[in-house]
C-alpha positions in Angstrom: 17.1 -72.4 55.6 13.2 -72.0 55.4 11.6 -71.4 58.8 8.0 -72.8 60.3 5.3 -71.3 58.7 2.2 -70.2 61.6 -1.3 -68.6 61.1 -2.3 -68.4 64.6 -2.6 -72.1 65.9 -1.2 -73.4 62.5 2.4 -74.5 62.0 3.9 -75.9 59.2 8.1 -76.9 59.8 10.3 -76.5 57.2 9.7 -79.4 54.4 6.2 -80.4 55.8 2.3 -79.4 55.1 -0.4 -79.0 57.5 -4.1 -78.4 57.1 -6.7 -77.3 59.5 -8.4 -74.5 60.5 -7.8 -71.2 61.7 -10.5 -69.1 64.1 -11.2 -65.6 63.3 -13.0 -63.6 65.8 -15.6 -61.1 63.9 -16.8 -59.5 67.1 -20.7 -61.2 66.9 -19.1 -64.6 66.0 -16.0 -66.6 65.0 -15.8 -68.4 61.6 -12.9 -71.1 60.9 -11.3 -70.3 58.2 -9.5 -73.7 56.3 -6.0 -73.4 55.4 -3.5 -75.5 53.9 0.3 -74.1 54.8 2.9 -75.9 52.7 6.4 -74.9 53.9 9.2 -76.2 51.0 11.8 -78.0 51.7 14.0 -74.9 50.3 14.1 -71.6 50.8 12.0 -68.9 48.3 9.1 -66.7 48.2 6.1 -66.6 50.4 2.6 -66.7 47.8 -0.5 -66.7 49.2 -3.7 -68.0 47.4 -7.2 -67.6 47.9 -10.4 -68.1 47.0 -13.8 -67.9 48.3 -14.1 -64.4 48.7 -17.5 -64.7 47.6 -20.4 -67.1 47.5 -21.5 -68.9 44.4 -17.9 -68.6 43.2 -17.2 -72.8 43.1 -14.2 -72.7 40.4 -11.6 -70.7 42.4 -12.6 -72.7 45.2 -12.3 -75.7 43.9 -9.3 -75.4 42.2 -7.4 -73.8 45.3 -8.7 -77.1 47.4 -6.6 -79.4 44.7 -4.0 -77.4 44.3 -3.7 -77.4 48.1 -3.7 -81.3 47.9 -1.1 -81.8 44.9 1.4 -79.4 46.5 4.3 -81.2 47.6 7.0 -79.7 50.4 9.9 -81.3 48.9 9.4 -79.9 45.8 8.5 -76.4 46.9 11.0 -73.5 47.1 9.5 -71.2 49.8 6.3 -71.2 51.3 2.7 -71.1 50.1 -0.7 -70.5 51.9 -3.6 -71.7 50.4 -7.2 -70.2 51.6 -9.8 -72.1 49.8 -12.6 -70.1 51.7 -11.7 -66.9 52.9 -15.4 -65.7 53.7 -17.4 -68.9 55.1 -20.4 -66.9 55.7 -21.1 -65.8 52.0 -19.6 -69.4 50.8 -21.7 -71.7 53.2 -24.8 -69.2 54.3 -25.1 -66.4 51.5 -24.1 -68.3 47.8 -23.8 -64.6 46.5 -21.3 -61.5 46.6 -22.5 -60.4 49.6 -21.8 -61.9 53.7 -25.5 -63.0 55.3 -24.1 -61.1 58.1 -24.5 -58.0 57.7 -24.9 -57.6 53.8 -21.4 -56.8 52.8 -19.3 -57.5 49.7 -16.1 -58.0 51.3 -14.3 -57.3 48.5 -15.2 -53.6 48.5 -14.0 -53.2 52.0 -10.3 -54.7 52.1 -7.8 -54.1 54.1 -10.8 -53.8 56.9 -11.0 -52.7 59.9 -10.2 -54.7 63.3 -13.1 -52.7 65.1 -16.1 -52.7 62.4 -19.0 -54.7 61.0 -18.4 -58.7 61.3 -17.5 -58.4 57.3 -15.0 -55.4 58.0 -13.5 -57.5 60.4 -13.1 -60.8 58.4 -11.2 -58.8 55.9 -9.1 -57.2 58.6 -8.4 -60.5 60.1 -7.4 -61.9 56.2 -4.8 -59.0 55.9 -3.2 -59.3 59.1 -2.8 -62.8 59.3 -2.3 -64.1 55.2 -1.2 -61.0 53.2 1.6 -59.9 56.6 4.5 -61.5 55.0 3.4 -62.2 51.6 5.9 -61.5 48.2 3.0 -62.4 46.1 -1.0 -62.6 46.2 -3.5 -64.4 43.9 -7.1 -64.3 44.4 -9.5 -66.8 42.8 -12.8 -65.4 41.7 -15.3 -67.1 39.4 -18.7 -66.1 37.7 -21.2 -66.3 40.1 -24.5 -68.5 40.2 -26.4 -65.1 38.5 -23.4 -64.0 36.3 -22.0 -64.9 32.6 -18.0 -64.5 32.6 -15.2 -64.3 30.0 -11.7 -65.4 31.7 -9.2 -62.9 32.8 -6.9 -61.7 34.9 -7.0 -58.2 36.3 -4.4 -56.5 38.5 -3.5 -52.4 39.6 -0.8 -50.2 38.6 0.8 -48.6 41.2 3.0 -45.8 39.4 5.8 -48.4 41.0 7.4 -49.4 37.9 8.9 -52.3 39.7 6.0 -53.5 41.2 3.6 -52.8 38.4 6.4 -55.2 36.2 6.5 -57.7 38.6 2.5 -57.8 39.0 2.6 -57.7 35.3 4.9 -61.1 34.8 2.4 -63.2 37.2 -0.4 -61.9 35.4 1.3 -63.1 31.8 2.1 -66.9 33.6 -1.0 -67.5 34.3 -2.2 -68.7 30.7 -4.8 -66.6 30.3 -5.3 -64.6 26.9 -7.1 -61.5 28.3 -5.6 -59.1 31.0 -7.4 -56.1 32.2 -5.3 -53.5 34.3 -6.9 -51.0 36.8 -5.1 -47.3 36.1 -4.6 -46.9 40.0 -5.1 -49.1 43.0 -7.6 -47.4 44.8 -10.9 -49.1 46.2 -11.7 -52.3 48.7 -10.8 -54.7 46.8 -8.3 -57.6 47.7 -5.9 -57.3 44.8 -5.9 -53.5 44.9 -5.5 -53.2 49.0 -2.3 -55.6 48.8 -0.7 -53.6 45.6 -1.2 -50.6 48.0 0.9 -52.2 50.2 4.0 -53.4 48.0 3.0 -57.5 47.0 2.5 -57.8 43.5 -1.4 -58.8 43.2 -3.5 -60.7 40.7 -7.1 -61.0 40.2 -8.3 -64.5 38.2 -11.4 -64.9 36.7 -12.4 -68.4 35.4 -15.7 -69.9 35.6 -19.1 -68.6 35.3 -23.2 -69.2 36.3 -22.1 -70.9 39.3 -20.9 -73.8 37.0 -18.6 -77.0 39.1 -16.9 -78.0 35.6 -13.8 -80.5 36.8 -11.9 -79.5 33.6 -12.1 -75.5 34.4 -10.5 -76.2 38.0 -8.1 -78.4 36.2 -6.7 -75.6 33.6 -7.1 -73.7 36.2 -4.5 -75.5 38.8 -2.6 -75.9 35.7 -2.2 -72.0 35.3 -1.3 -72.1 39.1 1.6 -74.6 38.6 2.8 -72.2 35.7 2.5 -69.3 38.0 4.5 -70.5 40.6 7.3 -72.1 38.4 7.5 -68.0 37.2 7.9 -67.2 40.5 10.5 -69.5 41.4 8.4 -71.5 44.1 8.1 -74.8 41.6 10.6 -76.4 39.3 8.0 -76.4 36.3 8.1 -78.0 33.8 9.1 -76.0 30.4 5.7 -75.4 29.1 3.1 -75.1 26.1 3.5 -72.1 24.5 1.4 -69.6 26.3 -1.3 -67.5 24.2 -0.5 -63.7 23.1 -1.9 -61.7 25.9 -4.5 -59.3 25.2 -4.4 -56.6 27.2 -7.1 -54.5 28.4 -8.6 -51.5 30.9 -11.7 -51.0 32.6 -14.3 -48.8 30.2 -17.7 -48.9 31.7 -20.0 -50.3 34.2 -23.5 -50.5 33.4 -25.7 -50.2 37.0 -30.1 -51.1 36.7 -31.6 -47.6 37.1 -35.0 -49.5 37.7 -36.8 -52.5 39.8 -37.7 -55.0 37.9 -37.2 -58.2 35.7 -33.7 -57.9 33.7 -33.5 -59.3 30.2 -30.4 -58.9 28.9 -29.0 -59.2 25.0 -25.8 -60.1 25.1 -23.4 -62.1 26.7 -20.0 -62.4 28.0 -17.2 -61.6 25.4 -19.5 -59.9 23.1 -18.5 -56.3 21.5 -20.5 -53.6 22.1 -20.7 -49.9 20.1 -21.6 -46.7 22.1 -25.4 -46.2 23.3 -26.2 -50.2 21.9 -29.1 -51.5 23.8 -28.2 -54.7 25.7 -31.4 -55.2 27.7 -34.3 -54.3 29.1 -35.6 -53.9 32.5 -39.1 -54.8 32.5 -41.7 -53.6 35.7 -43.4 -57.0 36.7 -46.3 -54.2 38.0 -47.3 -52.5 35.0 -45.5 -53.7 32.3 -43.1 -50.7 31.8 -39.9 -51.6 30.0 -37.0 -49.7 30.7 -33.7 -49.9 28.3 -30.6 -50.0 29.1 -28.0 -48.3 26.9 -24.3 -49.1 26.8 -22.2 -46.1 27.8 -19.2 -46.8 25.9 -17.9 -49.2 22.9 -15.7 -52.3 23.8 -16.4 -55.8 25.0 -18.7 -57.2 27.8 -16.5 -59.1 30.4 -19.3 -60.2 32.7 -22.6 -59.0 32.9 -26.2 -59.8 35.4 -28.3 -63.3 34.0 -30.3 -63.1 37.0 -33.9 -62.3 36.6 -34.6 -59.7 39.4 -32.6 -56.7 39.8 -33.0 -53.5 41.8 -31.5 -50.3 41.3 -27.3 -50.1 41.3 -27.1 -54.3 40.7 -24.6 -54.3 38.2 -25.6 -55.2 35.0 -22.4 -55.6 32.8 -18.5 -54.4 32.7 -16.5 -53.3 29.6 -13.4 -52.9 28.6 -11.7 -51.3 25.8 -8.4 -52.3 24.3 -5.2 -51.3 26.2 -2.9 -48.2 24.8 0.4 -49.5 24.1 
């Protein structure tokens, strides 16, 4: 037998689906954060889904909200949160990375703190009451409105082989050729904070410039229903071959040493060689152009196609080909 399904106010029986909103106190203010709890008619796995950890991030979002609408209790084996905006105040206010509030990228700060800045606690408050309980994570991310993106999936090993395997398979459902892989779990972000804890946590990347394109969300739910048929939540449907994976780790990431106007010479998916220049950093004051050299062969994942850029905006991430 399942049992109900709460986040604080919110309660979803066994074989039912609620929506609504959750408040989450951040000390200066409380934000409602939207939810959609879908408790299956059968017993399974807890997953929990966001997306909307930044602003200017519309695919994840987008895709979450109809996946959170198709999702049918009767069919589901287990439970499954969906969090189409986990930070309001960077999705509604700020449109970028970082929370109008106090200027924050939350996802540099996870698992929070109950007692900090307003962002600190938000990400606090997102541990506590989603990931508490969880047997699987996947965070939506998308290219933001400033930013060209290839899609991946990225995810931590642990040194759990288990857990690195398991976190592994949901990565592989997913649909997605390219996989990068983080050599430890260290750092704020979401993914890496709940592999730190035991759940077996993904990273997607679909999406870029800020773009709303219907048929991205769509292959993008599509990879969802795959990922929860691997997981056992779903009765899926046998389907299309997936592609080979390529996988990958982190090389280098290229950081404006300069003020200034930012005009990049590449894009997303492009390969690189070792000290290639990929831009130029131009001085609106005097004219002076500063390059920028990459610090390490491989290929761009996503890079900066904003204009302005101050010293330590990030300009571009490679990665290199995974050992076997």
């Amino acid at each position: 037998m399942t049992t109900p399904l709460s986040v604080g106010a919110l309660t979803a029986e066994p074989g039912t689906k609620t929506r609504g909103t959750v408040p989450a106190d951040l000390g200066t203010l409380t934000v409602d954060i939207p939810l959609t709890l879908v408790n299956g008619a059968h017993p399974g796995p807890r997953v929990l889904i966001t997306a909307g950890v930044h602003g200017g991030e519309f695919t994840g979002v987008d895709a979450a909200t109809r996946l959170a609408a198709l999702l049918e209790p009767s069919e589901v084996h287990g439970q499954v949160v969906v969090c189409p905006v986990a930070n309001p105040p960077a999705v509604y206010q700020g449109r970028l990375g970082i929370s109008p509030l106090d200027g924050i990228n939350i996802n540099r700060v996870f698992p929070g703190d109950p007692d900090g800045c307003p962002t600190e606690r938000l990400a606090a408050w997102l541990f506590t009451h989603l990931l508490d309980g969880a047997d699987a994570y996947v965070d939506l991310h998308s290219g933001g409105i400033d930013e060209v993106l290839t899609d991946f999936v990225g995810y931590r090993l642990t040194g759990d082989t288990e857990l690195d395997a398991r976190t592994a398979d949901m990565a592989d459902a997913l649909g997605i050729e390219d996989v990068i892989y983080g050599m430890n779990a260290d750092g704020g972000n979401s993914h890496a904070a709940a592999a730190r804890k035991g759940i077996p946590a993904i990273l997607v990347e679909t999406g870029q410039l800020g773009e709303r394109d219907p048929e991205t969300a769509r292959r993008l739910v599509s990879g969802l229903y795959g990922l929860l048929g691997r997981l056992g939540v779903l009765e899926a449907e046998p389907a299309e071959a997936a592609p080979t994976v390529r996988a990958w780790v982190w090389a280098a990431g290229i950081t404006a040493e300069a003020t200034g106007l930012w005009y990049p010479e590449f894009t997303a998916g492009d390969d690189v060689t070792e000290g290639q220049v990929i831009g130029h950093v131009i001085d609106p004051a005097d004219g002076q152009e500063h390059k920028v050299h990459t610090p390490a062969a491989g290929r761009v994942f996503y890079g900066m196609r904003g204009l302005t850029v101050a010293p330590g905006a990030e300009l571009a991430a490679i990665a290199i080909p995974a050992p076997h």
